[in-house]
Short mmCIF file of the C-alpha atoms (twelve columns), coordinates in Angstrom:
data_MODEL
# 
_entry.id   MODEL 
# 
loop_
_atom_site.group_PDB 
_atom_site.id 
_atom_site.type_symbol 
_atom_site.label_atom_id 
_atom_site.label_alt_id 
_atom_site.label_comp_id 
_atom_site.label_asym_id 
_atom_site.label_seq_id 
_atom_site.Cartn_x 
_atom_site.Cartn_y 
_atom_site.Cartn_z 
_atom_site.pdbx_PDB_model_num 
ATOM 1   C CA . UNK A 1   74.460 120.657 167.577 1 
ATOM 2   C CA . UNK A 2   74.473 123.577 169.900 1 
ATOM 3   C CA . UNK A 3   73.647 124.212 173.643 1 
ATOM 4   C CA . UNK A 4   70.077 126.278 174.130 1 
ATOM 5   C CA . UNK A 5   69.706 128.492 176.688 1 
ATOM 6   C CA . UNK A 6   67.052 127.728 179.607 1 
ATOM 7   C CA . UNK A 7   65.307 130.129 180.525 1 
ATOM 8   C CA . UNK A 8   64.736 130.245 185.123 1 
ATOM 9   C CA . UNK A 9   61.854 131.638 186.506 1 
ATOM 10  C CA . UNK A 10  60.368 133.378 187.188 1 
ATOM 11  C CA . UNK A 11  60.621 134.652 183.588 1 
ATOM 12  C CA . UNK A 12  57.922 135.342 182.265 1 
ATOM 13  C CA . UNK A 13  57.803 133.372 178.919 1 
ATOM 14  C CA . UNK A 14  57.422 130.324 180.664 1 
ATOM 15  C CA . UNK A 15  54.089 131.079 180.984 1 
ATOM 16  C CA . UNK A 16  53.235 130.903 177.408 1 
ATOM 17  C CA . UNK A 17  51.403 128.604 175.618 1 
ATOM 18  C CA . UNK A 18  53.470 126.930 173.106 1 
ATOM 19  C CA . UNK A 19  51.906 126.727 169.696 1 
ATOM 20  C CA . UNK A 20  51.421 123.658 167.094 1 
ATOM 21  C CA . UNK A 21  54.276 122.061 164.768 1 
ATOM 22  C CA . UNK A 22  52.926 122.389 161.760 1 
ATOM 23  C CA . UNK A 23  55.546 120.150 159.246 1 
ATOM 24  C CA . UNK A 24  58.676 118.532 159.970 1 
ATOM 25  C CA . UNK A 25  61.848 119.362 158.119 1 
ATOM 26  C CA . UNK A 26  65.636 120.602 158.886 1 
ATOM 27  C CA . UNK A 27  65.042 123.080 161.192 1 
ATOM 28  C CA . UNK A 28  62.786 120.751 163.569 1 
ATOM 29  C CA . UNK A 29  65.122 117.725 163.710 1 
ATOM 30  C CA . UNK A 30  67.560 120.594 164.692 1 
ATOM 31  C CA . UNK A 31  66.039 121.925 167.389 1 
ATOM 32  C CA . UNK A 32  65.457 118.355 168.748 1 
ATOM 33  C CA . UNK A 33  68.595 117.583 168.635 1 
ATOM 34  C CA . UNK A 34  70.042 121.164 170.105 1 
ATOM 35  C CA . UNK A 35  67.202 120.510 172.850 1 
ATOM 36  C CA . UNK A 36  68.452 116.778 173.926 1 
ATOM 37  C CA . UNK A 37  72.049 117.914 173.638 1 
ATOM 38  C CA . UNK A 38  70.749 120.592 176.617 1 
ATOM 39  C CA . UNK A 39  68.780 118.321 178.626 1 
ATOM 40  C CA . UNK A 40  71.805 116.080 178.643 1 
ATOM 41  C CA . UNK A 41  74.687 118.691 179.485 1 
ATOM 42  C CA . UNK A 42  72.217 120.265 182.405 1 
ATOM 43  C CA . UNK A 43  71.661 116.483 183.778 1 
ATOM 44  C CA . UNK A 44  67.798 116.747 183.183 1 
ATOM 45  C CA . UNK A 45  65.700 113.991 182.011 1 
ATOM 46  C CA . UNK A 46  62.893 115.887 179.717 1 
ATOM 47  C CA . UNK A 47  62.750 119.221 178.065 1 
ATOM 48  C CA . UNK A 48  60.018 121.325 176.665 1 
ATOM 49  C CA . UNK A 49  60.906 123.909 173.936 1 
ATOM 50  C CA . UNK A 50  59.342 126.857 175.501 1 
ATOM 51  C CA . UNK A 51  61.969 126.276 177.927 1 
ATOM 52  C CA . UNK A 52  64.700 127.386 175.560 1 
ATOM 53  C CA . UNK A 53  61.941 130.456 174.410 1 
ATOM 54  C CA . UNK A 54  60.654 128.219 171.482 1 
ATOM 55  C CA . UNK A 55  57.141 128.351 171.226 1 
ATOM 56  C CA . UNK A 56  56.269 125.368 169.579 1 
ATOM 57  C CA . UNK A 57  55.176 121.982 171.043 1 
ATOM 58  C CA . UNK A 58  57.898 119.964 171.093 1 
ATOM 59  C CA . UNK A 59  59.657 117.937 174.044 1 
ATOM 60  C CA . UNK A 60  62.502 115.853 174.579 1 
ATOM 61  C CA . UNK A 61  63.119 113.162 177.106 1 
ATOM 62  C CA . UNK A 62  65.420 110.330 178.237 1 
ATOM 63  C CA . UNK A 63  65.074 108.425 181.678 1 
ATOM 64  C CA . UNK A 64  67.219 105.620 181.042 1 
ATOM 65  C CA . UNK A 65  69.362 104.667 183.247 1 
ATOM 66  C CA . UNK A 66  72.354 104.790 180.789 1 
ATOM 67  C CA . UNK A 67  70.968 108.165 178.771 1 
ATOM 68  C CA . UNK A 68  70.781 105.812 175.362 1 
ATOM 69  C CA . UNK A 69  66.957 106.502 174.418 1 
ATOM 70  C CA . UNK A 70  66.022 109.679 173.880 1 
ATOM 71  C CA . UNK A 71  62.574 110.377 172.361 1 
ATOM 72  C CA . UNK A 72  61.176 113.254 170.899 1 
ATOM 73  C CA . UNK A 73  57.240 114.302 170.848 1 
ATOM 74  C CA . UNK A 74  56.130 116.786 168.276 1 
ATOM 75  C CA . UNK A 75  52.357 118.290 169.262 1 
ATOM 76  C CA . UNK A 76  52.131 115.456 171.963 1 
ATOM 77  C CA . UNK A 77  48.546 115.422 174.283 1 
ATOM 78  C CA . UNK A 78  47.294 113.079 176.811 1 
ATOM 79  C CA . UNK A 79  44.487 111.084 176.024 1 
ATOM 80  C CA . UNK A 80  44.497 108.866 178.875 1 
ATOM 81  C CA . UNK A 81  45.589 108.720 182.638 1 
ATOM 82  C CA . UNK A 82  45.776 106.187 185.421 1 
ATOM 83  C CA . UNK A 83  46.207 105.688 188.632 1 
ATOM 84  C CA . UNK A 84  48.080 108.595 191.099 1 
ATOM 85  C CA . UNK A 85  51.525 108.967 192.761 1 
ATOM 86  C CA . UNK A 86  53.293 111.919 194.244 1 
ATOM 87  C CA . UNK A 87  56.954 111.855 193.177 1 
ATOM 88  C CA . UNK A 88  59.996 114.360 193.974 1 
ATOM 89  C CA . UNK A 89  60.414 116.833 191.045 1 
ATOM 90  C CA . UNK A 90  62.780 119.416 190.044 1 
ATOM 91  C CA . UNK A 91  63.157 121.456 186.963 1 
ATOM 92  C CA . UNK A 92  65.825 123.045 185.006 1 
ATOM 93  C CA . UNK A 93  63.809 126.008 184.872 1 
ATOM 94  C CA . UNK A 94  63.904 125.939 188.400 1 
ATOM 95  C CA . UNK A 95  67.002 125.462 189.437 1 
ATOM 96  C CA . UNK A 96  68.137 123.390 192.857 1 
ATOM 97  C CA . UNK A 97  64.568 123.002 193.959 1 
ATOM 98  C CA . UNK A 98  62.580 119.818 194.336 1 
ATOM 99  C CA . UNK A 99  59.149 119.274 195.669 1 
ATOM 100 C CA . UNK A 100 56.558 116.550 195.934 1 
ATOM 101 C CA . UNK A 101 54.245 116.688 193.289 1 
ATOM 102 C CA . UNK A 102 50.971 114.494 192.455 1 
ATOM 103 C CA . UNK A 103 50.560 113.187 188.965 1 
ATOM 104 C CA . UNK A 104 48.813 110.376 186.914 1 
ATOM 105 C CA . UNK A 105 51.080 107.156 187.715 1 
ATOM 106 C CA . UNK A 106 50.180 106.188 183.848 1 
ATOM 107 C CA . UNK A 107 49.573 108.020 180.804 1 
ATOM 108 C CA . UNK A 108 48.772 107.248 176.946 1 
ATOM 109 C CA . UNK A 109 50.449 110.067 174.869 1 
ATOM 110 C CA . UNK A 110 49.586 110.831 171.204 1 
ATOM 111 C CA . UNK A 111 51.654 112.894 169.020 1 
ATOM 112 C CA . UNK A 112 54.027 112.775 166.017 1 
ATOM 113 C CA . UNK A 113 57.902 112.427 165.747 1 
ATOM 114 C CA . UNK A 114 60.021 114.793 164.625 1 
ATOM 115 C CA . UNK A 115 59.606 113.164 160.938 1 
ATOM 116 C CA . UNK A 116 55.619 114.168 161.478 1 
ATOM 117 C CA . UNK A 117 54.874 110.447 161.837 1 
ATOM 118 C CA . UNK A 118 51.894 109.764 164.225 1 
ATOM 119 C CA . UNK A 119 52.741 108.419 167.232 1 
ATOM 120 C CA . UNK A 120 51.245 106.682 170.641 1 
ATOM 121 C CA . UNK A 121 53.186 106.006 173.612 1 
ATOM 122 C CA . UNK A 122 51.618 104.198 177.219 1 
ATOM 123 C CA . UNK A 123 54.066 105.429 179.417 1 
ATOM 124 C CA . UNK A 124 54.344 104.733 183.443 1 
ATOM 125 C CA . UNK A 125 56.816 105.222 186.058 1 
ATOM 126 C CA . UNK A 126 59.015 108.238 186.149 1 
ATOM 127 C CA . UNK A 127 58.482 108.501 181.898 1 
ATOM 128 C CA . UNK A 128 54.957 109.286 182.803 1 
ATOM 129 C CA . UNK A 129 55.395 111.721 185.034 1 
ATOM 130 C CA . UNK A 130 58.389 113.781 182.630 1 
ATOM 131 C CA . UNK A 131 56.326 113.720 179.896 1 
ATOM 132 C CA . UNK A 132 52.917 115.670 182.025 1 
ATOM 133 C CA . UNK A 133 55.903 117.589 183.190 1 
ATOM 134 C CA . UNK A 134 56.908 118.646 179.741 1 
ATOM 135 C CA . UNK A 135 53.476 118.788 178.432 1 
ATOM 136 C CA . UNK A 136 52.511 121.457 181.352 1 
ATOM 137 C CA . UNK A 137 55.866 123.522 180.046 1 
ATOM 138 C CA . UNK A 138 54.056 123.291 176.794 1 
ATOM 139 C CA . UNK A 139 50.839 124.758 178.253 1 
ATOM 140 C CA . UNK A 140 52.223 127.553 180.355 1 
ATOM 141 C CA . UNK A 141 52.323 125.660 183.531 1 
ATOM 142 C CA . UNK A 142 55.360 124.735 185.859 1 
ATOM 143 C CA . UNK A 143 55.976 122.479 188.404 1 
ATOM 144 C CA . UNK A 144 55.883 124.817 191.221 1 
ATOM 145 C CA . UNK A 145 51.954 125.605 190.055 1 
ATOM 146 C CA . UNK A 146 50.837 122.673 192.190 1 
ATOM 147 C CA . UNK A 147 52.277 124.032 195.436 1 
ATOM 148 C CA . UNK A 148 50.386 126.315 197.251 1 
ATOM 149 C CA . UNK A 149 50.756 130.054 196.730 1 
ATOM 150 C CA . UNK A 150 53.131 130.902 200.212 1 
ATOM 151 C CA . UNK A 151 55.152 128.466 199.017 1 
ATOM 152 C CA . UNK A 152 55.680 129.765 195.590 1 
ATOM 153 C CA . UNK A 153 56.514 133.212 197.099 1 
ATOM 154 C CA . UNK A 154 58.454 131.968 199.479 1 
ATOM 155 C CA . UNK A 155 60.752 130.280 196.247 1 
ATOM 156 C CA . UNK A 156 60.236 133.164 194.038 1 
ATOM 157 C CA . UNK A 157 61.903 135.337 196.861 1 
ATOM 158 C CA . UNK A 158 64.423 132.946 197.201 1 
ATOM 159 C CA . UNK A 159 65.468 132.787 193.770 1 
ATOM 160 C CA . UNK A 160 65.060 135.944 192.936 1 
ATOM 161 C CA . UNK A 161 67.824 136.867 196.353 1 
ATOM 162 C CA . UNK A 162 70.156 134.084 195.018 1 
ATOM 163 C CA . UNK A 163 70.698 135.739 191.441 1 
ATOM 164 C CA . UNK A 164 70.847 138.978 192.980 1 
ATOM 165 C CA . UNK A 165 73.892 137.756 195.370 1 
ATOM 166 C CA . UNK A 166 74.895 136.138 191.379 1 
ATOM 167 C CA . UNK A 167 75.184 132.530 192.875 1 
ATOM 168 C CA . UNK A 168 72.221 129.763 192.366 1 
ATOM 169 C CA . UNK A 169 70.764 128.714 195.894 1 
ATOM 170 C CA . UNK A 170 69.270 125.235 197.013 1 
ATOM 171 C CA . UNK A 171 65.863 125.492 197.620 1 
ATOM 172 C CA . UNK A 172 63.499 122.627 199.220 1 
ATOM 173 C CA . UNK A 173 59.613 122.789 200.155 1 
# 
């Protein structure tokens, strides 16, 4: 297994639209397990593969307490959503910045495994709200997307003056 690369923003290719797994096989179980070997060193819970510049829809996740049940959704979509909560979120994209966020407070997922089975997950709590995390990575959308547009300047600048002075910056909104 190897460590990926995340990519910060404000680059750019998080903003594309990752496309459909078409067959599993080597090179898929590979990435999965490169990508959860990531999420893990970096201390996230979830991972999309557009955030290590993979274009495909795949995602990783773990939110156990003890980090001992990692899943893996190949082509994974929401087909139903409950309920609302606003929860503190942060992203590995975007580093040492949290902010409060409204999702669904329950979701049924569909999608396959990394072995192409199919697969359907009702998911609440915090594994509800990483997985429409990881989904909106998968669609081009970020976390920061739901805060108004000041504030995302106001971050973008910020970031953007941390990396320049080469040391990451703690941002809150």
């Amino acid at each position: 297994m190897a460590e990926l690369k995340i990519l910060k923003f404000p680059d750019r290719r998080l903003r594309l639209k990752a496309q459909p797994v078409a067959a599993a096989g080597g090179r898929l179980r590979r990435l999965a397990d490169d990508m959860l070997e990531t999420m893990y060193a970096a201390g996230g819970v979830g991972l999309a593969a557009t955030q290590v510049n993979v274009q495909q829809r795949l995602l990783v996740m773990d939110v156990s307490p003890e980090r001992e049940s990692p899943q893996c959704l190949v082509n994974p979509e929401i087909v139903d959503a409950e309920g609302e909560v606003v929860s503190e979120e942060g992203c590995l994209s975007v580093p040492e910045f949290t902010a409060g966020i409204s999702r669904a407070e329950r979701v049924t997922v569909r999608g396959r495994t990394v072995d192409m089975e199919p697969v359907e997950l009702e998911l609440e709590g915090l594994a509800a709200i990483c997985v429409q995390h990881e989904i909106d990575h998968l669609n081009g959308k970020l976390f920061i997307d739901y805060l108004s547009p000041l504030k995302r300047r106001m971050l973008r600048k910020r970031l953007e003056k941390s990396e320049r002075a080469g040391r990451p910056e703690a941002a809150e909104l």
